[in-house]
C-alpha positions as CSV (number, residue, x, y, z in Angstrom):
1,X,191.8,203.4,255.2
2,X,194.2,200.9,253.8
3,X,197.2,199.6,255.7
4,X,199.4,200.9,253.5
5,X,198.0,204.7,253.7
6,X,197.8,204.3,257.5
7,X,201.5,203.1,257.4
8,X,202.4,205.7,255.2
9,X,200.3,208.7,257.1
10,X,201.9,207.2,260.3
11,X,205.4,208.0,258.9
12,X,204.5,211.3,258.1
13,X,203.7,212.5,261.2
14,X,206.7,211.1,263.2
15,X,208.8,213.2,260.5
16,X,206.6,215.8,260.7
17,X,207.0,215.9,264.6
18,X,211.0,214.9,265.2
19,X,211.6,217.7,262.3
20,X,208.6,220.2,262.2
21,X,211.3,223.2,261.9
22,X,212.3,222.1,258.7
23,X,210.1,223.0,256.0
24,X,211.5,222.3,252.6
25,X,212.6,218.9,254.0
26,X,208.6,218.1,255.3
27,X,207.4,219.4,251.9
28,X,209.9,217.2,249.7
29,X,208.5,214.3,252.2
30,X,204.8,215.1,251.8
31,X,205.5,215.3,248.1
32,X,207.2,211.5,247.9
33,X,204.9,210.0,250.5
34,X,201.7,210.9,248.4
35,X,202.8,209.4,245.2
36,X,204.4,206.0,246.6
37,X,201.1,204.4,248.2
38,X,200.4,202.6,244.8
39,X,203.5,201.1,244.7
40,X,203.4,199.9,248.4
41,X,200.0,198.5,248.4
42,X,202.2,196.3,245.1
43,X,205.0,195.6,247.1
44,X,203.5,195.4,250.9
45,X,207.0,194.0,251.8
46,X,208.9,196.9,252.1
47,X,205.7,198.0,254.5
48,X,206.9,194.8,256.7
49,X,210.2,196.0,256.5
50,X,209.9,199.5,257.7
51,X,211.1,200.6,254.6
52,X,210.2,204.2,254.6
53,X,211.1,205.0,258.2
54,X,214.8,204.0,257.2
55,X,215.4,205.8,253.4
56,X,213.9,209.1,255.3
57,X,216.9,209.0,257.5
58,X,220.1,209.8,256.2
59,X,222.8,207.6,256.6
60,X,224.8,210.2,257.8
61,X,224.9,214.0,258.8
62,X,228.5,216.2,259.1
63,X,228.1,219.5,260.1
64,X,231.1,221.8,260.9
65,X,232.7,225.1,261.2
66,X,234.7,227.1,258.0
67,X,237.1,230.2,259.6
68,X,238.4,231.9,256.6
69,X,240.5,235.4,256.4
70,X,238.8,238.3,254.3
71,X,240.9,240.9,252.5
72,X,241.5,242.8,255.6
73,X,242.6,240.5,257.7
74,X,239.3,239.7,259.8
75,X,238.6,236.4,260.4
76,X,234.9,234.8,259.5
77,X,233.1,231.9,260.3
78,X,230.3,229.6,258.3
79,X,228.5,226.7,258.5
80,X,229.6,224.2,256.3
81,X,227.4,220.8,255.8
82,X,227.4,217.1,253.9
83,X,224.5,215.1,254.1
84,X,225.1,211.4,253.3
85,X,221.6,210.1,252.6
86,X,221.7,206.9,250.7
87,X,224.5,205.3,249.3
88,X,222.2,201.8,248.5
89,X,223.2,202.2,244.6
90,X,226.6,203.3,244.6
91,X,228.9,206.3,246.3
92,X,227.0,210.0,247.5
93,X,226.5,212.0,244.6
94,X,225.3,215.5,244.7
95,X,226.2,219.3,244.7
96,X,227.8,221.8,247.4
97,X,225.5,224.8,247.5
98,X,227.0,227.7,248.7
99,X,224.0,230.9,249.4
100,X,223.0,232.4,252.9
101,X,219.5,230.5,252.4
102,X,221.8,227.0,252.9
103,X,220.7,225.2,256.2
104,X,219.8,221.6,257.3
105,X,216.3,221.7,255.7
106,X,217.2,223.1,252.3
107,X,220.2,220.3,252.3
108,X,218.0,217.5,253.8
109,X,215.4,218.1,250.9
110,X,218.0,218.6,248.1
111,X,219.7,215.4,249.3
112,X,216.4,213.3,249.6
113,X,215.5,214.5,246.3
114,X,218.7,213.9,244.8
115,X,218.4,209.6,246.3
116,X,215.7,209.3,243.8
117,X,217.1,211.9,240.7
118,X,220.1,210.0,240.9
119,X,218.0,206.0,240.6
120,X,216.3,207.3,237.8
121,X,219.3,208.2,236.0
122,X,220.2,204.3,235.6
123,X,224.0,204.7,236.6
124,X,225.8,203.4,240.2
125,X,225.4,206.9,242.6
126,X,223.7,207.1,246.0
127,X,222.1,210.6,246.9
128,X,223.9,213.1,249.1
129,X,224.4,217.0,249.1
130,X,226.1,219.8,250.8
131,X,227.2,223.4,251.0
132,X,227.1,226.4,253.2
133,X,225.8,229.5,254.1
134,X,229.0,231.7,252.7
135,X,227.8,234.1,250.1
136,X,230.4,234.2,247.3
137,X,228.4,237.5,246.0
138,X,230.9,240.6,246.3
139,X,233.7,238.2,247.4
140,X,237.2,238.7,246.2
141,X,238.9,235.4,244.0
142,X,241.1,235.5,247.2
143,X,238.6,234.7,250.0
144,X,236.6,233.0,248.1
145,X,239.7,230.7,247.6
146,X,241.0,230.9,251.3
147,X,236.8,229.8,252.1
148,X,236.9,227.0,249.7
149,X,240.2,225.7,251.1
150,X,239.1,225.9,254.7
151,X,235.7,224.1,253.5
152,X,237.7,221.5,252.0
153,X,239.9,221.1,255.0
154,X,237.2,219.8,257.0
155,X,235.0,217.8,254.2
156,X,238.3,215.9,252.8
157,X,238.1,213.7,255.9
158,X,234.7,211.9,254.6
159,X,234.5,212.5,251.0
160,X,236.6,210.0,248.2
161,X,236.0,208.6,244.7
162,X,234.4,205.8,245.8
163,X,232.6,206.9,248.7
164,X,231.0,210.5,248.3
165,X,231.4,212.6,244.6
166,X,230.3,216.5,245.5
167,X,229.7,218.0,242.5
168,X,228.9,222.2,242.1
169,X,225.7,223.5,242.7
170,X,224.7,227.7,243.5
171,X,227.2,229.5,244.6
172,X,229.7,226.8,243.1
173,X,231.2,226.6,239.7
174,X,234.3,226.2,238.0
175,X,236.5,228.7,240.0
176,X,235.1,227.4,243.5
177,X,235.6,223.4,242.4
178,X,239.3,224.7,241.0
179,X,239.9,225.6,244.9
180,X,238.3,222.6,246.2
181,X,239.8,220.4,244.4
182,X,243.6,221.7,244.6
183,X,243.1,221.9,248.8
184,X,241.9,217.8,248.5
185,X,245.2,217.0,246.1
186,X,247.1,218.9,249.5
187,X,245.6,217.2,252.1
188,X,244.8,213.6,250.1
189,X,247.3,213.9,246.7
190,X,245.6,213.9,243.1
191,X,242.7,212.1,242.2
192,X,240.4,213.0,239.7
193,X,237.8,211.5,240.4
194,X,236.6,213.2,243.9
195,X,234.6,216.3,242.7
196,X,233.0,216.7,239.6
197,X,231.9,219.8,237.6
198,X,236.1,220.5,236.8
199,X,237.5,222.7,234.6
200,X,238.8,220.9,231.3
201,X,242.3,220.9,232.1
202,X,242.4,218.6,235.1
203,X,239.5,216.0,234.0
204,X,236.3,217.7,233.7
205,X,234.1,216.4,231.1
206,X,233.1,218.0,227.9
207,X,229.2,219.2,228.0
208,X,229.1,219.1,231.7
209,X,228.4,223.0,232.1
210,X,225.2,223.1,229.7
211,X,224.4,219.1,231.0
212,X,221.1,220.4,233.6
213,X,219.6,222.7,231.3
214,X,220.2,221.1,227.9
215,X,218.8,217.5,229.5
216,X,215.4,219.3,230.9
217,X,214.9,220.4,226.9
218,X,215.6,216.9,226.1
219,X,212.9,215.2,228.4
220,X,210.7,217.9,227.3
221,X,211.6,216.9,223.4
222,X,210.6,213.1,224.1
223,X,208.0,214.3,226.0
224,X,206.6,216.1,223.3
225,X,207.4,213.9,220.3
226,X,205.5,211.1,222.2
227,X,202.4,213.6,221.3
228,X,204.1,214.0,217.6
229,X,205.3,217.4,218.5
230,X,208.1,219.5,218.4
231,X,209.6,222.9,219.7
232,X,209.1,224.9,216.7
233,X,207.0,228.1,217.0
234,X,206.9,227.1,221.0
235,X,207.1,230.7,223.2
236,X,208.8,229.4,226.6
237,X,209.0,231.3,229.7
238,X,212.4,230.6,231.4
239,X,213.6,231.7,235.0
240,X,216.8,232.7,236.6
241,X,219.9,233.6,234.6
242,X,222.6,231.0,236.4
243,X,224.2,228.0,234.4
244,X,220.8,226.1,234.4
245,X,218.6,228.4,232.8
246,X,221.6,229.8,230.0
247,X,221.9,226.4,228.4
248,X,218.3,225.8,228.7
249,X,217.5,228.7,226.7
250,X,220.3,227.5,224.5
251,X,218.8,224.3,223.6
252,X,215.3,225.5,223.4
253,X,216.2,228.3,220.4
254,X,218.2,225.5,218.6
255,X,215.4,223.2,219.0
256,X,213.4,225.9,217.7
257,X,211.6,227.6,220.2
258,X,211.2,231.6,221.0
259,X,212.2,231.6,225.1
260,X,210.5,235.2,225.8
261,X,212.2,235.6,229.7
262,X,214.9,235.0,232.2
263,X,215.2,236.5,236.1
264,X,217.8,237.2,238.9
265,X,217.1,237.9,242.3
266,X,216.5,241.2,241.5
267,X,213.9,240.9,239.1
268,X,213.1,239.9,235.1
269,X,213.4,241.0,231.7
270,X,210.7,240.0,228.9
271,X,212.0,240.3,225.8
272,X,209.3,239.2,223.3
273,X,211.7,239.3,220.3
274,X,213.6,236.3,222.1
275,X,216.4,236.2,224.5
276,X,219.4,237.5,223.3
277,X,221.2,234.4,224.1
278,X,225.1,236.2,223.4
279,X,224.3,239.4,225.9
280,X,222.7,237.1,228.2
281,X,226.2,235.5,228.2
282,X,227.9,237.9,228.6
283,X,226.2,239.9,230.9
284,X,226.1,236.9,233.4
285,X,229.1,234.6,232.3
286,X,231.9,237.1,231.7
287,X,231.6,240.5,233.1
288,X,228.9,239.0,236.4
289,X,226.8,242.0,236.0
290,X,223.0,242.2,236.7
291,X,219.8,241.7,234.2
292,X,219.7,245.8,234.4
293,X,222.9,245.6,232.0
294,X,221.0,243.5,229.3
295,X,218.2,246.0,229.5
296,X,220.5,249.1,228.5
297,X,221.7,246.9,225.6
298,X,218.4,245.9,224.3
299,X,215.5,248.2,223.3
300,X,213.0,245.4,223.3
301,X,213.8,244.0,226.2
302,X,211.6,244.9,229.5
303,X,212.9,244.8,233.1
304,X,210.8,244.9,236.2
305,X,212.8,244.7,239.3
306,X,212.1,243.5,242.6
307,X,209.5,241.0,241.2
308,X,209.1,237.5,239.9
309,X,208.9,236.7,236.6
310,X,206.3,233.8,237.4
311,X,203.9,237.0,238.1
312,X,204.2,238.4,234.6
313,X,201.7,238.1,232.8
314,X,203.0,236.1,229.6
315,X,201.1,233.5,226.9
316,X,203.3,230.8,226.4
317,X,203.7,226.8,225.6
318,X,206.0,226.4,228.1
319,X,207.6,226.9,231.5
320,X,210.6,225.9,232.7
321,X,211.5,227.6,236.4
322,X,215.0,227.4,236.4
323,X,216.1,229.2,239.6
324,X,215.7,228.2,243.2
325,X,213.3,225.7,245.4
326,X,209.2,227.2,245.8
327,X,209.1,230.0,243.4
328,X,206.3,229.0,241.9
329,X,203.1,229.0,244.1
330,X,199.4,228.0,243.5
331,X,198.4,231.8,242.2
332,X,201.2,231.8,239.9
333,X,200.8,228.3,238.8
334,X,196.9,229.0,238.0
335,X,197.8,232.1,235.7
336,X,200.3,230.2,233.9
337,X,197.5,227.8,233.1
338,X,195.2,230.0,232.5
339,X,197.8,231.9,229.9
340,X,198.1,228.2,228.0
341,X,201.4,226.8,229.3
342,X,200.9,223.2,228.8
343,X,204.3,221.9,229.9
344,X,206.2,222.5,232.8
345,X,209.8,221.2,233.3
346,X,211.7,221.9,236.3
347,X,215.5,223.0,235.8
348,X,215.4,224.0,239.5
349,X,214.9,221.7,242.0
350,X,211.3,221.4,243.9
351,X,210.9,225.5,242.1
352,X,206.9,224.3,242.4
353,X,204.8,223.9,245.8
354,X,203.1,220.7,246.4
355,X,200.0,222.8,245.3
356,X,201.2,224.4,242.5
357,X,202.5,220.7,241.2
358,X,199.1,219.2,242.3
359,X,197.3,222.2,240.4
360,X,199.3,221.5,237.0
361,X,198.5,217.6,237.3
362,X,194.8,218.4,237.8
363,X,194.7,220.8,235.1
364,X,195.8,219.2,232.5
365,X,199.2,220.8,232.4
366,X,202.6,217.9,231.6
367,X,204.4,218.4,234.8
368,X,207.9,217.2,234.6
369,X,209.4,217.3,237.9
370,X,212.7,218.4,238.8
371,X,213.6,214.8,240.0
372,X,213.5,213.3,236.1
373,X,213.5,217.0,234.3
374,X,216.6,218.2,236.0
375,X,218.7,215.0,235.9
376,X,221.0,216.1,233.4
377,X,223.3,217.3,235.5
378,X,224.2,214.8,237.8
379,X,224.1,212.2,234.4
380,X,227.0,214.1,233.4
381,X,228.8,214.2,236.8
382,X,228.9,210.3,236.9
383,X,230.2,210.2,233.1
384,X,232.4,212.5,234.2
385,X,233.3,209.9,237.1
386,X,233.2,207.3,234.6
387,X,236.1,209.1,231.9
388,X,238.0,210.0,235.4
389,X,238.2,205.7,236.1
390,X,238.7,205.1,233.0
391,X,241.7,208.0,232.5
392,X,239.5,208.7,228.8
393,X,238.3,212.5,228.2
394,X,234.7,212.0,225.8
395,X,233.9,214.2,222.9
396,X,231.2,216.7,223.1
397,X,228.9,214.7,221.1
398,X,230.1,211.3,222.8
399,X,228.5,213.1,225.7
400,X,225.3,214.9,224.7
401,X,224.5,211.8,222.8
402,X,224.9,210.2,226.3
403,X,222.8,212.7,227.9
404,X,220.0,212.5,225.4
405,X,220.1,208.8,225.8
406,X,219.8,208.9,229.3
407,X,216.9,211.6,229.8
408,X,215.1,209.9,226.9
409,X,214.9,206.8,229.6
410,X,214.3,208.7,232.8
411,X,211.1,209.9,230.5
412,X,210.3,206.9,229.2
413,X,210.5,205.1,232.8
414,X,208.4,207.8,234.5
415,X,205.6,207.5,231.8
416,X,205.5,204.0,231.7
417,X,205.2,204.1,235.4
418,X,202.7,206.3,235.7
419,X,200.3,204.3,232.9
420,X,201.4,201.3,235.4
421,X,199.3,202.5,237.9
422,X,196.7,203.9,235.9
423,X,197.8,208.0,235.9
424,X,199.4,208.0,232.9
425,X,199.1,212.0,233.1
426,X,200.8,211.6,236.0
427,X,205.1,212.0,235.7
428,X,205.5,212.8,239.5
429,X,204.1,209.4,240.6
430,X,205.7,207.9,237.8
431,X,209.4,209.8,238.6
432,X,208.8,209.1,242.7
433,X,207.8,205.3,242.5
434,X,210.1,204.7,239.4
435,X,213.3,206.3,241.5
436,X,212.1,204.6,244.5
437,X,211.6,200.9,243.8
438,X,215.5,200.9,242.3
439,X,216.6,202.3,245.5
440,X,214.1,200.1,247.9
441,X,214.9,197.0,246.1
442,X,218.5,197.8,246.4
443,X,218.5,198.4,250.3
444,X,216.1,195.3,250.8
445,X,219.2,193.3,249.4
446,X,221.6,195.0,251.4
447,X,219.8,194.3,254.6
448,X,218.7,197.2,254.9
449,X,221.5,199.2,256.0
């Protein structure tokens, strides 16, 4: 065994025992510490230098209490969270998730993952995230309101523009960063630049709603074109129904593919005619209704409820799980290979297990992982940061263009990464040691603080 691996195996285990109650955060470790030892055994100074003991830490940790008022007058109480992870390239950036699955492991993982998602975009943001348990399902605008205010109360004192950017994530769009933001102007006065994800008429940015989904089709499209191919006559299977997985299926049909599927947490329509992308809208956009609606309205649609979508049994090109963290595992993964999916691009992030990703790279199968695939989003956040400093609102092609650009590199640095080190099939390694080396260089500099 190699010093490197021993180092590396040796950090493992001390995470694995100071945090063996938090599985998602161990998994996104296990999946970062297996791709990096190339890059170390290259670099065996940031071995010296203990490098990977300190960027597994977060800088910093706020948990706190949210009391908020429902509609009758009882008072509540969630958990409400920030985790500050790495700020070695430029201010926290990363989403507030708010779902009753939000605890300390899901937000560790999400804002490890996000440290090396945001390097790989090429712009100045360090890697946070946050949230909390509240459910905003069956909420009235009201509390949901009087919650976001209270939230805000508490995460004003350590957020700013230059210091931490939370962006919207589940559980938080438009309407939630509306309340956010106008309980910050209260407490702090107006500035635009503190939360991004804003509606257009206080400095939100143009394309930033369809930024996720439409920049996972775009590192798919330069993915593909490096093999001089395109989306036409493509059959995709896409998951969930949320922002991500609307403007993915979006760009897909204009791009010329037939997307065949979507999902909620209650279960998935096939609709082998295509997606009707307007009902979809509607359905989920406007009136908030569940996929049984776009069943009702569409005889060649069919819904199966209470089940993932990942254990249909569909032949397509392509996958792109759009939902939530682990929903594919190594069963699921196997059929989709097995039914010819040769690309699989991660709106979600970390929707695959570390053996249903190893499976796809073993197999033959172009896995793009949520790191590098999903990246739009947070691209788009820090333009949007960039018109707020700059008091300029973009066009919608000014940004798309921008977006295409910038996932066109994230691909282009993961596969020249990977061929680096001799896996040139490999985009994980090549996402992992191509978001880390920006970010260990960085904090080498910086003394390592």
């Amino acid at each position: 065994m190699s010093k490197v691996t021993e180092y590396v195996e040796k950090i493992q285990a001390e995470l694995h025992a100071k945090d063996s109650h938090q599985a998602e955060f161990l998994q996104a470790i296990d999946e970062f510490m297996e791709t990096v030892v190339p890059f170390l055994e290259e670099h065996p100074e940031y071995v010296d230098q203990n490098l990977l003991a300190i960027i597994t830490e977060p800088e910093r940790l706020v948990q706190f209490r949210v009391p908020w008022q429902d509609d009758n007058g009882n008072w509540q109480v969630n958990r409400g969270y920030r985790i500050q992870f790495n700020s070695a390239l430029g201010p926290y950036k990363g989403g507030l998730r708010f779902h009753p699955s939000v605890n300390l492991s899901i937000l560790k993982f999400l804002a490890f993952e996000q440290i090396f998602k945001n390097s790989l975009t090429g712009l100045p943001i360090g890697g946070g995230k946050g949230g909390s348990d509240f459910d905003p399902k069956g909420k009235s605008d009201a509390e949901i309101m009087r919650f976001c205010q209270s939230f805000m109360t508490e995460l004003a004192k350590h957020i700013g523009p230059d210091t931490d950017v939370p962006a919207g994530d589940i559980g938080v769009g438009g309407r939630e960063i509306g309340y956010l933001f106008g309980q910050y102007k209260r407490l702090k006065q107006y500035d635009a630049g503190v939360l991004t994800g804003k509606p257009l008429s206080f400095w939100g940015s143009l394309g930033r709603t369809e930024a996720t989904g439409y920049g996972a089709v775009y590192f798919v499209k330069h993915l593909l074109a490096d093999q001089n191919e395109d989306f036409n006559g493509k059959a995709a299977i896409v998951s969930g129904s949320g922002n991500v997985a609307i403007y993915t299926i979006e760009k897909l049909q204009q791009l010329g593919a037939k997307v065949i599927s979507c999902s909620d947490s209650s279960g998935y329509i096939v609709d082998e005619e295509g997606i009707d992308l307007d009902l979809l809208k509607e359905i989920k956009e406007v009136k908030r209704e569940r996929l049984t609606s776009y069943q009702a309205k569409r005889p060649s649609a069919k819904y199966v409820a209470n089940d993932s979508v990942w254990n249909a049994n569909l032949k397509a090109d392509l996958a792109f799980p759009s939902a939530t963290q682990n929903e594919i595992n190594l069963d699921q993964a196997k059929q989709l290979v097995a039914n010819g999916v040769k690309v699989v691009a991660e709106g979600a992030n970390m929707p695959s297990t570390l053996e249903a990703a190893n499976y796809f790279i073993e197999n033959g199968v172009q896995y793009c992982p949520g790191k590098a695939a999903n990246a739009g989003g947070v691209a788009v956040s820090a333009l949007e940061m960039s018109q707020n400093s700059q008091r300029l609102a973009w066009t919608k092609e000014e940004v798309d263009a921008k977006l295409d650009d910038i996932m066109h590199n994230i691909y282009r640095a993961c596969r020249d990464t990977a061929t680096h080190f001799n896996q040139s099939h490999n985009l994980l390694l090549g996402a992992n040691i191509a978001g880390f080396e920006r970010v260990a260089k960085a904090m080498s500099a910086q003394g390592l603080v």
